[in-house]
LUMKOL-151909 format. One record per residue (C-alpha): residue in three letters; chain; x, y, z. Coordinates in pm, whole numbers. Example, Ala and Ser with C-alpha at 12.3 -4.5 7.8 and 13.67 -1.06 7.14 Angstrom:
(torro "ALA","A",(1230,-450,780)),
(torro "SER","A",(1367,-106,714)),
This chain:
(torro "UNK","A",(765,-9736,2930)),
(torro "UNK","A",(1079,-9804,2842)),
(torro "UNK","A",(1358,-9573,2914)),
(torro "UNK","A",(1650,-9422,2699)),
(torro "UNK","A",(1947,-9623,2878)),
(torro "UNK","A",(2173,-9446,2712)),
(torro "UNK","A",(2066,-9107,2754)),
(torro "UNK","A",(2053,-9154,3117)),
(torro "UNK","A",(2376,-9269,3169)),
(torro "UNK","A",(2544,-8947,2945)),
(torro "UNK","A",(2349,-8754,3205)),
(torro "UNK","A",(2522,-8946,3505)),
(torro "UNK","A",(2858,-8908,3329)),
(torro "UNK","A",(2736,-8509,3281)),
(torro "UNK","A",(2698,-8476,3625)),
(torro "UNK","A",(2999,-8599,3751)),
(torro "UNK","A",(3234,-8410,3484)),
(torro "UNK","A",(3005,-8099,3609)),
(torro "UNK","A",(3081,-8137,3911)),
(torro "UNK","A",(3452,-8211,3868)),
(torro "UNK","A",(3457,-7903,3687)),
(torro "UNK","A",(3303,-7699,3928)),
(torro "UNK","A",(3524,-7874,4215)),
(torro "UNK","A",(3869,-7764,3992)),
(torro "UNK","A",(3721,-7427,3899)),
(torro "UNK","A",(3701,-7348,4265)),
(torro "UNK","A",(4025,-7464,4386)),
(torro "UNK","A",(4205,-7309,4134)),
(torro "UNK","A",(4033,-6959,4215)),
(torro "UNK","A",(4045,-6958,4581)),
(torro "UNK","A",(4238,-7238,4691)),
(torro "UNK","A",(4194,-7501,4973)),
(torro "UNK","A",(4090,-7214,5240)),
(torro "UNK","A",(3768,-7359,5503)),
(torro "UNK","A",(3502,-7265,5293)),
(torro "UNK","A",(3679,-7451,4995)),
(torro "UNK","A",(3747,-7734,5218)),
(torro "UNK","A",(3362,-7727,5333)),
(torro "UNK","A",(3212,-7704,4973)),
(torro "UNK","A",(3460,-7996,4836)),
(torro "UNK","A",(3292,-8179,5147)),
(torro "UNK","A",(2920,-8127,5040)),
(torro "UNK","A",(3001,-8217,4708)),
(torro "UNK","A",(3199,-8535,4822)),
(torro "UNK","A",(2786,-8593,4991)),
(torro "UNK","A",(2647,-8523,4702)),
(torro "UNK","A",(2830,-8714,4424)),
(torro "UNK","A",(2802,-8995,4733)),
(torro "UNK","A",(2383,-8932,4672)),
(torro "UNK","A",(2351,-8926,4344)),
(torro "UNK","A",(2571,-9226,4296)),
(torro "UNK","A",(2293,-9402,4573)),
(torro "UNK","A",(1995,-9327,4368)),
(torro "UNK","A",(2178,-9467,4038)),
(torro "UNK","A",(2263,-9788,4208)),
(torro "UNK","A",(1958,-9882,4397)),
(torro "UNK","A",(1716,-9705,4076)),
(torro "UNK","A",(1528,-10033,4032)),
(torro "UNK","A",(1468,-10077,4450)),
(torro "UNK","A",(1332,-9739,4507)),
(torro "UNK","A",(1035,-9745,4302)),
(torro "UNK","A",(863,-9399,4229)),
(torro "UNK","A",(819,-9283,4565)),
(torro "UNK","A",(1126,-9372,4651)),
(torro "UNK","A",(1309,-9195,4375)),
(torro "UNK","A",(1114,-8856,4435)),
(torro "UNK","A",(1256,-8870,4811)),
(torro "UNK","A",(1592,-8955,4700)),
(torro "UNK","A",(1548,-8631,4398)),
(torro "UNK","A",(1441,-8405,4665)),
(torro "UNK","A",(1731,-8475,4888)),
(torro "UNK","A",(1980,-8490,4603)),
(torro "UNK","A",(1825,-8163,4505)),
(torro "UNK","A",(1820,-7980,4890)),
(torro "UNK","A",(2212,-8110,4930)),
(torro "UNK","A",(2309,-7923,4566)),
(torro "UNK","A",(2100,-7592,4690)),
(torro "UNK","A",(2335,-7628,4999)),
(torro "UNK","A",(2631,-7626,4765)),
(torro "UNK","A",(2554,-7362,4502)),
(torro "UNK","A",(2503,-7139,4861)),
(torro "UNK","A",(2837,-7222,4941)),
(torro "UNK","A",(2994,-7209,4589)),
(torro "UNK","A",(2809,-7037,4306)),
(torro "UNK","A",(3009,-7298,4046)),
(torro "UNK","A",(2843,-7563,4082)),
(torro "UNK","A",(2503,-7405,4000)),
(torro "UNK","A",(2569,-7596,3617)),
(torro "UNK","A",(2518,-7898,3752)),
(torro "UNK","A",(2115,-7797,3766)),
(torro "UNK","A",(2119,-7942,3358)),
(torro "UNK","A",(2158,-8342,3454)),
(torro "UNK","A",(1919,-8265,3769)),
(torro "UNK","A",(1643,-8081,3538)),
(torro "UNK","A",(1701,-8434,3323)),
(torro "UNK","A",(1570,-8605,3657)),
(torro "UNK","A",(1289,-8444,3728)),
(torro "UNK","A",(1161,-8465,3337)),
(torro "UNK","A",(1209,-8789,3424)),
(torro "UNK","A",(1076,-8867,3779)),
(torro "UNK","A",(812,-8563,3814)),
(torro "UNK","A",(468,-8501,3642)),
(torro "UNK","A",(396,-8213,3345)),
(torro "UNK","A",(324,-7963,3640)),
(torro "UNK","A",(579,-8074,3870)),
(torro "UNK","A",(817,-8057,3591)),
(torro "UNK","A",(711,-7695,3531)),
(torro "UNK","A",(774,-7600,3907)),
(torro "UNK","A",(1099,-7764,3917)),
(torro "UNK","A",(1253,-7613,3609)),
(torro "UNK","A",(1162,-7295,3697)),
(torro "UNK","A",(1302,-7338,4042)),
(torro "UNK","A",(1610,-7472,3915)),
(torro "UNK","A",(1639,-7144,3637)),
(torro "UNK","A",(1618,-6926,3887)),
(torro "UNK","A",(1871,-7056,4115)),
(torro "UNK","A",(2088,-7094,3842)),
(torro "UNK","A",(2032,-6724,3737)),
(torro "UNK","A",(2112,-6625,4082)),
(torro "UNK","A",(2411,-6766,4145)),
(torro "UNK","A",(2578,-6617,3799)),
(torro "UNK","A",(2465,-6338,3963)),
(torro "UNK","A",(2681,-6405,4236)),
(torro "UNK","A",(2990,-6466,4122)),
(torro "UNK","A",(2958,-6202,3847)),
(torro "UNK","A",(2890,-5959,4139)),
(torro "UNK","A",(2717,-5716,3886)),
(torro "UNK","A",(2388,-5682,3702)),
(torro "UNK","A",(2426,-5860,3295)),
(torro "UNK","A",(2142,-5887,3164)),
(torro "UNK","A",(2267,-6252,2963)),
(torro "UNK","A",(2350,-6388,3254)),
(torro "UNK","A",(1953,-6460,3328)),
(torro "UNK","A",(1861,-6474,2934)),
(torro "UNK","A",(2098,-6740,2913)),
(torro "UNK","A",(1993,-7016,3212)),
(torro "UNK","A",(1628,-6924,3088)),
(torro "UNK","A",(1711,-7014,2704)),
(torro "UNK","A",(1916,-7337,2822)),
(torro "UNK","A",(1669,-7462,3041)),
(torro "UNK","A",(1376,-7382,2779)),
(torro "UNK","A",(1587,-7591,2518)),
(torro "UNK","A",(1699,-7858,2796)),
(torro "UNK","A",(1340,-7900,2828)),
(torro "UNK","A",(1216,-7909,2526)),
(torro "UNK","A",(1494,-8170,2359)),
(torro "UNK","A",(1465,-8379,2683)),
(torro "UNK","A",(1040,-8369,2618)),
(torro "UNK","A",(1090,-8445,2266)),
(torro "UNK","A",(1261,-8768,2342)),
(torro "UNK","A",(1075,-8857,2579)),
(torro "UNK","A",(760,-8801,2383)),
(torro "UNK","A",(891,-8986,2111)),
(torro "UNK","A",(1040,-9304,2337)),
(torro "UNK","A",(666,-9334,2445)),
(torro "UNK","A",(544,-9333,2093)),
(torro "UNK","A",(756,-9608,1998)),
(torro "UNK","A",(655,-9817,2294)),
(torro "UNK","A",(343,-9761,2259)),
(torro "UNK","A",(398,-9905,1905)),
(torro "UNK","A",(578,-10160,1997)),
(torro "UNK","A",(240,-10283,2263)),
(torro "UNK","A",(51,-10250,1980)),
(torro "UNK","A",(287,-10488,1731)),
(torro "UNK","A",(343,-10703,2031)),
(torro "UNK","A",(-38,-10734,2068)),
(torro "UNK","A",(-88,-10741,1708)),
(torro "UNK","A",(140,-11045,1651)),
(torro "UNK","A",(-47,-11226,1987)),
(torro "UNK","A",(-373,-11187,1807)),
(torro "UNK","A",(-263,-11287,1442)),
(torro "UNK","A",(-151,-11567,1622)),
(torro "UNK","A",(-439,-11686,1774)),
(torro "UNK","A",(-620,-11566,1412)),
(torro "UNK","A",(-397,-11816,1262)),
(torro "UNK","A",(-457,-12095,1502)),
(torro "UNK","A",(-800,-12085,1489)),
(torro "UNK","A",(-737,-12085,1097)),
(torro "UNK","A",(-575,-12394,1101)),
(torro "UNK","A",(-836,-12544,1291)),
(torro "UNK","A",(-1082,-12466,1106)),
(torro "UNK","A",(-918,-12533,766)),
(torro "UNK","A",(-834,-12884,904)),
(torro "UNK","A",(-1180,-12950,1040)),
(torro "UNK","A",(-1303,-12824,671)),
(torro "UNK","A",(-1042,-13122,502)),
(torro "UNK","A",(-1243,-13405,761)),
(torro "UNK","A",(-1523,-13241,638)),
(torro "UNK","A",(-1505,-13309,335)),
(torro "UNK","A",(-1296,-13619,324)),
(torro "UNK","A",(-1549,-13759,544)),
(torro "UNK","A",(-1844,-13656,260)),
(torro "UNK","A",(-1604,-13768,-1)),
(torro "UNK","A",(-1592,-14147,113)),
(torro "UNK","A",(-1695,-14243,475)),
(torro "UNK","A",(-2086,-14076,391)),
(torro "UNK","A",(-2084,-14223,-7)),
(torro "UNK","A",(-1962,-14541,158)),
(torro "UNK","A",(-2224,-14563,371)),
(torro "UNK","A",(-2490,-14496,144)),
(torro "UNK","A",(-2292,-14749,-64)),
(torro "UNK","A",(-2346,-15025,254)),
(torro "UNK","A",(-2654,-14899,275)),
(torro "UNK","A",(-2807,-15024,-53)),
(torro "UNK","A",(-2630,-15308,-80)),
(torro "UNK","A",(-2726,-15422,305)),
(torro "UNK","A",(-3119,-15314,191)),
(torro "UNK","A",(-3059,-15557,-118)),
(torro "UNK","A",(-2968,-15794,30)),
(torro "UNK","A",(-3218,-15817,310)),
(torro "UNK","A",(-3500,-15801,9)),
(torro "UNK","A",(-3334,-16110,-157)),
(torro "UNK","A",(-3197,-16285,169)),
(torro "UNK","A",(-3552,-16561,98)),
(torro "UNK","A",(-3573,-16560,-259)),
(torro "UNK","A",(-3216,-16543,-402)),
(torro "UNK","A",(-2972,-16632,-121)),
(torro "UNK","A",(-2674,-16653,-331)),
(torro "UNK","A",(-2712,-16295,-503)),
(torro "UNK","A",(-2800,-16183,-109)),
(torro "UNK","A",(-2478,-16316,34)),
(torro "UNK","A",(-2312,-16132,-241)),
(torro "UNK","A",(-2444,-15799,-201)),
(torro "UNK","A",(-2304,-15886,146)),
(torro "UNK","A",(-1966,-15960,77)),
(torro "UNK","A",(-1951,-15636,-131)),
(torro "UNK","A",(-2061,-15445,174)),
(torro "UNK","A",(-1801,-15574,348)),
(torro "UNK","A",(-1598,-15505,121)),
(torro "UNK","A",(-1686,-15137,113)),
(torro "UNK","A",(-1644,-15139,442)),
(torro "UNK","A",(-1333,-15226,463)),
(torro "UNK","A",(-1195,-14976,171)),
(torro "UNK","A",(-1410,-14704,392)),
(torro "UNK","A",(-1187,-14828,701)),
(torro "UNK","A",(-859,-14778,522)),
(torro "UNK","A",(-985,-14431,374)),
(torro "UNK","A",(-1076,-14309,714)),
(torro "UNK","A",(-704,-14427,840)),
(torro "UNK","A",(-554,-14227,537)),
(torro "UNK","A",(-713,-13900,554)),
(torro "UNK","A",(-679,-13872,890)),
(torro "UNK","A",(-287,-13933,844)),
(torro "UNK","A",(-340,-13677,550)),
(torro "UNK","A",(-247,-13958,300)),
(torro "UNK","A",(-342,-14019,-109)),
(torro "UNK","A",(-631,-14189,-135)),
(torro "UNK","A",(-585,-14568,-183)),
(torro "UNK","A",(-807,-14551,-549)),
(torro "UNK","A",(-439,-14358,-635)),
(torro "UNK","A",(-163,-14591,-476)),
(torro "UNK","A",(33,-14750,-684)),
(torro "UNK","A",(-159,-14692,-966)),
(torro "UNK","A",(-269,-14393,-1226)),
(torro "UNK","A",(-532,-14112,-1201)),
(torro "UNK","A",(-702,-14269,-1553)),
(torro "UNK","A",(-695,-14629,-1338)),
(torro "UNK","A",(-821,-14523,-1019)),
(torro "UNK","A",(-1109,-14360,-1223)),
(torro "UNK","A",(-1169,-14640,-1468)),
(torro "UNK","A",(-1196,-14832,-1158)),
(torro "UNK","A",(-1414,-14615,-984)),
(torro "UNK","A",(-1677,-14639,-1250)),
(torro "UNK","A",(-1682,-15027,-1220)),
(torro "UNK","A",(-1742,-15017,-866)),
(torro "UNK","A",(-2032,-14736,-930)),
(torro "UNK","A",(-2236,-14974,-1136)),
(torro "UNK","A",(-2290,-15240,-775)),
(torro "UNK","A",(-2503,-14933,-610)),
(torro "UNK","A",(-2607,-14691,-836)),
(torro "UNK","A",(-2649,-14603,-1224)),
(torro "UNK","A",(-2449,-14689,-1558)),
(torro "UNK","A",(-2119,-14558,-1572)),
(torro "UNK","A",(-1836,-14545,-1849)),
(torro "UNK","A",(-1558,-14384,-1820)),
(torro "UNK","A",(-1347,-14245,-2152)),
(torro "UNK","A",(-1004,-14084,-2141)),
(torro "UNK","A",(-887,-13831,-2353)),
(torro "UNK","A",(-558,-13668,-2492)),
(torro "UNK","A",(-221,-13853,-2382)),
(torro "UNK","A",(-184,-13899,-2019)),
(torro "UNK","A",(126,-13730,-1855)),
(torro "UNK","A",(252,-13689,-1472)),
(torro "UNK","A",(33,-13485,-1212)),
(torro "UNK","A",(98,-13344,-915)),
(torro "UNK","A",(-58,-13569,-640)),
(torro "UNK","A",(-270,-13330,-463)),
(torro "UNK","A",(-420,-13268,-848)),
(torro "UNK","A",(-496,-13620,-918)),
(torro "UNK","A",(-656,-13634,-543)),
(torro "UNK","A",(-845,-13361,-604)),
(torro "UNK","A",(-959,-13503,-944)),
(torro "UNK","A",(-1070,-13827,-806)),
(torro "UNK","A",(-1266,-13712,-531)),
(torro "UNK","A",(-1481,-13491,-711)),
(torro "UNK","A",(-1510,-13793,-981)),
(torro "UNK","A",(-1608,-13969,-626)),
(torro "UNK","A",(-1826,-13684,-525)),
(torro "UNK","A",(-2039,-13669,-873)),
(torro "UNK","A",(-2128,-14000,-939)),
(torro "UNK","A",(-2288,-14004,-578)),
(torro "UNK","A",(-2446,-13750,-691)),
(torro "UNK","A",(-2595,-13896,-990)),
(torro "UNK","A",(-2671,-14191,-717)),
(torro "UNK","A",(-2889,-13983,-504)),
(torro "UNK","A",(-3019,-13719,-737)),
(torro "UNK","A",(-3029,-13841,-1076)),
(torro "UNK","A",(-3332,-14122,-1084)),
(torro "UNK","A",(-3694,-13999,-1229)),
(torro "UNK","A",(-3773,-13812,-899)),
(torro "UNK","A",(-3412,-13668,-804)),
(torro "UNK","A",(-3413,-13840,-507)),
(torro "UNK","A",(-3244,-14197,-362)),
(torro "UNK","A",(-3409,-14467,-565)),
(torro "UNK","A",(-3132,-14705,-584)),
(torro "UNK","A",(-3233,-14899,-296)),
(torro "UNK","A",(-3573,-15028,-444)),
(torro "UNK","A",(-3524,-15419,-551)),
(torro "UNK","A",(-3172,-15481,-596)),
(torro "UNK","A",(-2899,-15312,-593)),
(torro "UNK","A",(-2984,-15009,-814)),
(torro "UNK","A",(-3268,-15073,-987)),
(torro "UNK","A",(-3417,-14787,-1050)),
(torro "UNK","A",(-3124,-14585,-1075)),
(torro "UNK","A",(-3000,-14806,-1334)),
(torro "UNK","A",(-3209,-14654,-1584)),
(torro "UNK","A",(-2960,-14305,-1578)),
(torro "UNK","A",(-2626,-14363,-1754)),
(torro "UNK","A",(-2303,-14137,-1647)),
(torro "UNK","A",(-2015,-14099,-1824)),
(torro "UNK","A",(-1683,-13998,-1734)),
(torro "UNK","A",(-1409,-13854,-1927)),
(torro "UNK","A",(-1040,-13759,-1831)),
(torro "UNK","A",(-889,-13520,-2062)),
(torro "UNK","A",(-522,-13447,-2109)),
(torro "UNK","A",(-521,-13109,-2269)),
(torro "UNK","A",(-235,-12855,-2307)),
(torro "UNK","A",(-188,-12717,-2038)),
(torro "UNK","A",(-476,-12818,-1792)),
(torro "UNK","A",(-658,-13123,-1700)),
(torro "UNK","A",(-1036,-13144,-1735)),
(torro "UNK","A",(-1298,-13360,-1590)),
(torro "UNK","A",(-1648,-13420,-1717)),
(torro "UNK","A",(-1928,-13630,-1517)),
(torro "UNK","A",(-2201,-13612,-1743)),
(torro "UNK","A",(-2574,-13776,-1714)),
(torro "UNK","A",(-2899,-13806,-1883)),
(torro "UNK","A",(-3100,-13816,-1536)),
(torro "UNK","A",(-3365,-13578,-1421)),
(torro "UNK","A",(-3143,-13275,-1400)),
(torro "UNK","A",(-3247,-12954,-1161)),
(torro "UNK","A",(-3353,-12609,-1213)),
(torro "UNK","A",(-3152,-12471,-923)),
(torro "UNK","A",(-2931,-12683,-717)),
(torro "UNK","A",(-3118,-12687,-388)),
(torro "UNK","A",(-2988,-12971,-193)),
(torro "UNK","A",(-3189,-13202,24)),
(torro "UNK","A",(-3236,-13157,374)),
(torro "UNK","A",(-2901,-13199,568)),
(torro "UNK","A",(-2749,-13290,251)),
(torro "UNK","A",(-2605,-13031,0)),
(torro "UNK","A",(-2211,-13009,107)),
(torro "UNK","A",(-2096,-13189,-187)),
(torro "UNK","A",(-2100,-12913,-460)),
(torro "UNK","A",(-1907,-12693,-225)),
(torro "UNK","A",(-1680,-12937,-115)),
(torro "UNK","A",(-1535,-12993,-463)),
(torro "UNK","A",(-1521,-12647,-554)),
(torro "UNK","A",(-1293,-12604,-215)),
(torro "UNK","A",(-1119,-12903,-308)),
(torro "UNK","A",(-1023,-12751,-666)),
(torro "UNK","A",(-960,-12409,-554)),
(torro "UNK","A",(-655,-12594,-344)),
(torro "UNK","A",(-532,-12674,-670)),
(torro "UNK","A",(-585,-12356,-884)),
(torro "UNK","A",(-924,-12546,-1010)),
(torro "UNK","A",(-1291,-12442,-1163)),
(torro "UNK","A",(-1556,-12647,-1127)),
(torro "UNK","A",(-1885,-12568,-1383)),
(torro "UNK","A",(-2202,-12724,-1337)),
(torro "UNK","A",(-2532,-12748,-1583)),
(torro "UNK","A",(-2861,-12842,-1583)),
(torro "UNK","A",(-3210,-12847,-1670)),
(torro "UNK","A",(-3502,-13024,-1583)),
(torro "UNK","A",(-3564,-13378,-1775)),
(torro "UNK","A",(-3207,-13254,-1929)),
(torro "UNK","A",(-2957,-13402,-1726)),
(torro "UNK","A",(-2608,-13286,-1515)),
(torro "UNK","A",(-2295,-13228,-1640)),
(torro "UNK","A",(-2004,-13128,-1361)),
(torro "UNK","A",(-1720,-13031,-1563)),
(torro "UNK","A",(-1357,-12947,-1356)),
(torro "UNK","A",(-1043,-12771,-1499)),
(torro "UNK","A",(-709,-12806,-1331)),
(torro "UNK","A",(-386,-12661,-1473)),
(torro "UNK","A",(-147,-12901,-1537)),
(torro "UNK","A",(165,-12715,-1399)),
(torro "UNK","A",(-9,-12688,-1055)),
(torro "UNK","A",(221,-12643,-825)),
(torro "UNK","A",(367,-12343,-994)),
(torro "UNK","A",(770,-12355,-1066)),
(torro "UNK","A",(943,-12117,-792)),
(torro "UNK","A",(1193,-11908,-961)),
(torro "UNK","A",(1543,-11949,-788)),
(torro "UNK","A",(1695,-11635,-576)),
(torro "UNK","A",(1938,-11534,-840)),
(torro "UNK","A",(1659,-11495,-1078)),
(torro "UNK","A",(1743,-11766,-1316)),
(torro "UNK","A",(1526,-12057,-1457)),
């Protein structure tokens, strides 16, 4: 615990000024005769004492400091026998053993010191009063009590201060392992966003090939080339969201662009898409228009994988998307007021509940993360024989305008 620094030194300066006061009081009433001479001398040894424990305080640890009390103590019961004045002095030393002593050793000590006090007004009042013992027994109560109270008090606020010390400590490893796990949740789902679709994407196109590598060599080599292709896009996807990077569908060109072009590249694996833009086009925040495109990315390879007659990955049969080139998607990019909205819709073979595959089924959570980031909803429908429609909302303003510190616009 912490100690009041400045409290104890106001009872250092209290004892010497006691004791200087003492020391004048008894020159001036009976002047430098031997005893006068003697006493002056024991309190020369005990201001010498006291001044010891003050300086070496940190060396003497707590045994050492109740030795060096109990001798301070024994030389100032030598001097109030030999002057009765300097029995005031027992305030600063109470201090010390409130300080240095436990709750019952306190208790002994105080009333040890009261009554030494008491006796030596006594003394030099050389007749009974009955204040001179109320009034060392209310000081010392009051000594004792204020000096408790601070005490009691310093330890609370250390105590609090351990706790908000150990507090901050553990909200900082809370918020380290927060971070971690928020940026293994962005891999997560940039890698389901574009390394896994781009895989599948390989996938069929690899499998196509392969079936047609005999019969149609040309149309082989070029579901090939588009593989490698892929590849290579997945390659520089993998280097950007790792660098935390836009997407390279959005560099250097629009949100409507990146998703017109997006549905072009859907129709080599997987079904029918159009894309249709809505409303006149106006400036997005980037993270909105990333967010926007990768759950544009995130749909259609869902309409890939789940959409065909049985809901599952039919693409691959024959060429390149065969059979799930009987489902058409559309996608449509409207500019409201206000917001932003997003539609995938198509006429597939729809779901009663949306229970994923197994090991599959991160995507519909990953773009609801990915729009709360940006203030976004993301809606989905669907019935059986019915079709899918995954309709997003973004607000246009995302990021909110921060008001300026003087409170204007």
């Amino acid at each position: 615990m912490r100690e009041r620094t400045w409290l104890n030194w106001a009872m250092h300066v209290g004892f010497y000024l006691l004791l200087a006061a003492s020391a004048l009081r008894l020159v001036s009433r009976h002047g430098m005769v031997a005893q006068t001479v003697t006493s002056l001398a024991v309190c020369g040894l005990l201001a010498l004492a006291y001044a010891a424990g003050i300086l070496w305080w940190n060396r003497l640890g707590q045994r050492g400091r109740l030795v060096w009390l109990g001798g301070v103590a024994a030389v100032w019961l030598v001097l109030v026998m030999l002057a009765p004045s300097f029995s005031w002095c027992a305030v600063p030393l109470l201090f010390l053993c409130l300080r240095l002593l436990n709750a019952r050793g306190f208790a002994m000590a105080a009333a040890a010191l009261t009554l030494v006090v008491i006796v030596a007004q006594l003394e030099i009042a050389k007749e009974l009063d009955v204040s001179l013992i109320l009034a060392p027994v209310g000081i010392a109560a009051m000594t004792a009590v204020i000096f408790g109270e601070l005490q009691r008090e310093s330890a609370a606020r250390q105590l609090l201060i351990d706790d908000l010390i150990s507090t901050r400590g553990t909200l900082a490893d809370s918020r380290h392992r927060t971070g971690v796990l928020e940026e293994r949740e962005r891999l997560a789902r940039e890698i389901h966003d574009t390394l896994a679709q781009g895989l599948t994407s390989m996938g069929i196109l690899l499998q196509a090939a392969d079936r047609m590598w005999a019969t149609d060599p040309e149309q082989a080599r070029a579901h090939v080339r588009r593989a490698a292709a892929a590849a290579a896009d997945n390659l520089d996807e993998a280097r950007r969201f790792v660098r935390g990077l836009q997407p390279p569908g959005l560099v250097d060109v629009s949100l409507p662009e990146a998703l017109a072009r997006l549905c072009a590249d859907a129709d080599d694996t997987g079904p029918r898409v159009r894309f249709r833009l809505a409303g006149e086009e106006y400036p997005l925040a980037p993270e909105v228009q990333a967010a926007l495109l990768r759950v544009a990315q995130a749909a259609l390879a869902n309409v890939r994988d789940h959409a065909g007659p049985t809901g599952g990955t039919t693409g691959a049969a024959g060429t390149a998307g065969t059979a799930a080139a009987t489902v058409t998607a559309t996608v449509t990019l409207s500019y409201l007021d206000g917001e932003v909205t997003l539609d995938v819709f198509d006429d597939g073979a729809g779901f009663a509940e949306p229970a994923p595959a197994p090991g599959r089924g991160y995507g519909l959570r990953a773009m609801r993360d990915r729009l709360a980031e940006v203030h976004g909803v993301l809606v989905v429908e669907s019935a059986p024989g019915e079709g899918t429609a995954v309709a997003a909302r973004v607000p246009a303003a995302w990021p909110a305008r921060v008001p300026n510190g003087d409170g204007g616009a």
